[in-house]
N, C-alpha and C positions, 0 to 999 in steps of 0.2 A: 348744152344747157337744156332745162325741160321745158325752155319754152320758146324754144325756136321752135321754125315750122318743120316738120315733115315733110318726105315726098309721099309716105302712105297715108297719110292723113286719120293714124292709128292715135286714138288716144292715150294706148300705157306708151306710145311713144314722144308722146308730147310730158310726160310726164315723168317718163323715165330718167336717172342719174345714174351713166357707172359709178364705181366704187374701185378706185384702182387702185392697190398698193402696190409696189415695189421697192424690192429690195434685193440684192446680190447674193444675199444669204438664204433667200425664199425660192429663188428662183430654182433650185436644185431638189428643192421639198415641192415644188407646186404639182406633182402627182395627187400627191395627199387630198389636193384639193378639187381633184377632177370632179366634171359635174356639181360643184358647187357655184358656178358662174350664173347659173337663176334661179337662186337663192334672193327672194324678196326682201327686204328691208329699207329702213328709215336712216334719217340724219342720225336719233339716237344709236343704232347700232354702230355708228364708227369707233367711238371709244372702247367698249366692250372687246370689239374685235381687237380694235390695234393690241390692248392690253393681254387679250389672251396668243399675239404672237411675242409677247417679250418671256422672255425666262424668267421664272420663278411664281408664286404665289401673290396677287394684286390686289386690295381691296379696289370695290366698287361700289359705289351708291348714286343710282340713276337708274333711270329710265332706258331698256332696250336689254338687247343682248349679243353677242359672238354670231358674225357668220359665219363664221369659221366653226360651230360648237355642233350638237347632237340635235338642238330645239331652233336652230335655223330652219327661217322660211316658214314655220308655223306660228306665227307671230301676226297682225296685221301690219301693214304697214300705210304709214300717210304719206302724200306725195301733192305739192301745190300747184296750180301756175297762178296767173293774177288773176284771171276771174273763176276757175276752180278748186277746189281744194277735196282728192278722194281719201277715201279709207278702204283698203282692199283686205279682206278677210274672206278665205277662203272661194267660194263660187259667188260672192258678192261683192260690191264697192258701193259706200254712200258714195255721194256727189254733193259737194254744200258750195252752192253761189252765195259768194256772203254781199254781193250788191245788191241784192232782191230776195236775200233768205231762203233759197228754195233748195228742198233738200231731197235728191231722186234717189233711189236704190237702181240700180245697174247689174245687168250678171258678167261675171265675171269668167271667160271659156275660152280655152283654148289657147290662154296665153293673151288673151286682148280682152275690152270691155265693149260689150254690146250696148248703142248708144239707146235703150229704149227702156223708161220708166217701169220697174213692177213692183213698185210699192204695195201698190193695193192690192194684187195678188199675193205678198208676203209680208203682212203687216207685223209681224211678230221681229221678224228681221230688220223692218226700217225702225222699229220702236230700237233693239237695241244696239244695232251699229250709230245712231243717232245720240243714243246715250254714251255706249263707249268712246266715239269721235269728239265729241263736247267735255266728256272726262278727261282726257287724255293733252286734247287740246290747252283747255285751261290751265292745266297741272304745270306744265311744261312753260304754259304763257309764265303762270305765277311765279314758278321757282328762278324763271329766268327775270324776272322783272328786282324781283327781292335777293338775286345773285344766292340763291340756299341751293343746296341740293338734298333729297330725297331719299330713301327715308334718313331722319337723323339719329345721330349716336350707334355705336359700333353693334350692336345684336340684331341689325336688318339689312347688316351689312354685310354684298356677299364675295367670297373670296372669286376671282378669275383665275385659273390657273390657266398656264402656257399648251397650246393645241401641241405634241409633240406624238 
């Protein structure tokens, strides 16, 4: 779980979830997937994926995308625990304590988060991970609260076809 403790005392490890699928039928094909094992993503990407390993053509309308696909891992992803909640996009990750509001920018290197504030060295960056993470956030709060999903009626709607 992402929020037991570590022995490294690594923050993307306190935040980290694998993502495991199995199946009998996969496991003969899991070449295919070599190297996709730190491939970033979110809770949203689990449908996406599962749906692009079933056969055939799937509509989907939501949020996320296929780890399993071409645009894996270039996506931001959010990741909680109970007193923070990041958003890691690219060489950055906000940080948002929602007990005390406080929102840091973090660099994000090497495969872990550096624990030291640069907002004010890249204010352009905390302005919009700050807007995107609160976009995203919300969307997600809303549509789940109102049980809808995203976008509506079929012309935003996009097919997932099967990773083959």
């Amino acid at each position: 779980d992402h929020t037991s403790i570590t022995s490294t005392g690594s923050l993307v490890e306190r935040i980290r979830v694998p993502l495991i699928i199995y199946n009998p039928a996969l496991v003969a094909q899991r070449s295919r997937w070599a190297g996709r094992q730190g491939v970033r993503g979110s809770h949203v990407d689990i449908l996406p994926t599962i749906l692009a390993l079933l056969d055939g053509e799937h509509r989907y309308a939501g949020m996320g995308t296929s780890l399993l696909g071409p645009e894996a891992g270039r996506t931001a992803a959010i990741s909680s625990t109970y007193n923070n909640s990041f958003y890691i996009e690219d060489e950055f990750a906000l940080r948002y304590m929602p007990r005390n509001e406080t929102i840091d920018v973090l660099r994000f290197a090497d495969g872990e988060l550096v624990p030291r504030d640069v907002s004010a060295a890249h204010p352009d960056v905390a302005q919009r991970l700050t807007g995107e993470y609160f976009a995203l956030f919300e969307t997600a709060d809303r549509l789940t609260r109102e049980k809808r999903i995203f976008p509506l009626g079929h012309a935003h709607v996009r097919p997932v076809v099967a990773a083959r």
